[in-house]
N, C-alpha and C positions, 0 to 999 in steps of 0.2 A: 235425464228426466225432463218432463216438458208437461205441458197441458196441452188435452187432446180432447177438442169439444167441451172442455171446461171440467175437465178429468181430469186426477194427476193421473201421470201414464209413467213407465221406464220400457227402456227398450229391453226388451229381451235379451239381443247382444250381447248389451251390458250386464245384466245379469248374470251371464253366462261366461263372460270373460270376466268379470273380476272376481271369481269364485263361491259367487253369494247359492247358483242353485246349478246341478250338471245340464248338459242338454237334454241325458235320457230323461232327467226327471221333469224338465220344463214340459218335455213331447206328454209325458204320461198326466199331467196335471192339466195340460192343456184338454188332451183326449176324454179324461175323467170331468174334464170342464169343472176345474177346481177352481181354476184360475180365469178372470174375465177377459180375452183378447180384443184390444178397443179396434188394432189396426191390423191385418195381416201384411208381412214382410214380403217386399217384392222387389227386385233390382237393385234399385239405390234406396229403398225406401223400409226403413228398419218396423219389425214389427213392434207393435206398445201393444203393453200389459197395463191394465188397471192397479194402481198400487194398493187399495185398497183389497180389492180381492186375493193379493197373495196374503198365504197362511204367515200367521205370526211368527215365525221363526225367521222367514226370510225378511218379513220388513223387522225384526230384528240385528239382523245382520247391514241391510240397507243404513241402519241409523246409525249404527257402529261406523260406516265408511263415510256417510257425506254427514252424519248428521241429521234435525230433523227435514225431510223433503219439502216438506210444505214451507219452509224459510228456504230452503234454498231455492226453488224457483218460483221464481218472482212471476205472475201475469202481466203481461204489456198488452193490456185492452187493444190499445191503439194500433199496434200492428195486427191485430186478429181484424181490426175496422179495416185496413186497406183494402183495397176491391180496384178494379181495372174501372175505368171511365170511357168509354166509346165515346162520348161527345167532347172532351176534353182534347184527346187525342187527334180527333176529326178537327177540332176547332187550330190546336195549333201545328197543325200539317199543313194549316190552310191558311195561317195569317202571314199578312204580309207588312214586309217594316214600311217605314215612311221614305225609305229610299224605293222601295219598290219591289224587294229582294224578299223570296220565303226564309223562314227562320233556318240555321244552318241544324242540322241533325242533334248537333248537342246540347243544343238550345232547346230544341224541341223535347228531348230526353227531359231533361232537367225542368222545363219546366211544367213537362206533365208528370214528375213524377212529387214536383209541388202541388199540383192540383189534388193526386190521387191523398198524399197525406193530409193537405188542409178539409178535405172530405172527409176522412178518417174522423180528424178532428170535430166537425161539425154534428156527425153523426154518435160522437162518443157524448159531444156535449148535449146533446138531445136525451 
């Protein structure tokens, strides 16, 4: 389970692997549009179902296995804030040390991906 768009969501998958609902019936509820699909499933990237919108028999059974959903997973604002930084990026591919040498790659890594998070941060604080 995850939040998707500020959704609880469960993967379909899972559902269907840990014997909460079959496939044929997930295809038929989905098709009767019983059921809300926030994401469609594609290569690596697992379909979400809105948990709200399954029928109450199944989020019955959901609370039976993990418990209630909504305690177990927890939102982390802060990683939804990270976002990629072009100037960041630009800026330290391009500084130079006082020896005179550009930053070595790992350097560079690391400390843009402290920029990308102290942004996160600023912006969560806002």
């Amino acid at each position: 389970m995850q939040y998707y768009n500020n959704i609880l969501a469960v993967e379909s998958s899972w559902l269907v692997d840990s014997g909460i609902i079959t496939f044929g019936n997930y295809i038929n509820l989905r098709k009767r549009k019983q059921i809300h699909v926030l994401r469609r499933g594609c290569n690596a990237t697992p379909a979400l179902v809105e948990y709200e919108s399954l029928p109450d028999r199944f989020k019955e059974k959901i609370k039976q296995l993990v418990g209630n959903p909504y305690d177990v997973v927890k939102v982390n604002r802060i990683a939804e804030l990270i976002d990629s930084d072009s100037e960041a990026s630009a800026f330290f591919d391009q500084f130079i040390t006082a020896e005179g040498k550009y930053l070595p790659a790992e350097k560079r890594r690391e400390y843009y991906a402290n920029a990308i998070v102290l942004n996160a941060v600023r912006a969560f604080e806002n």
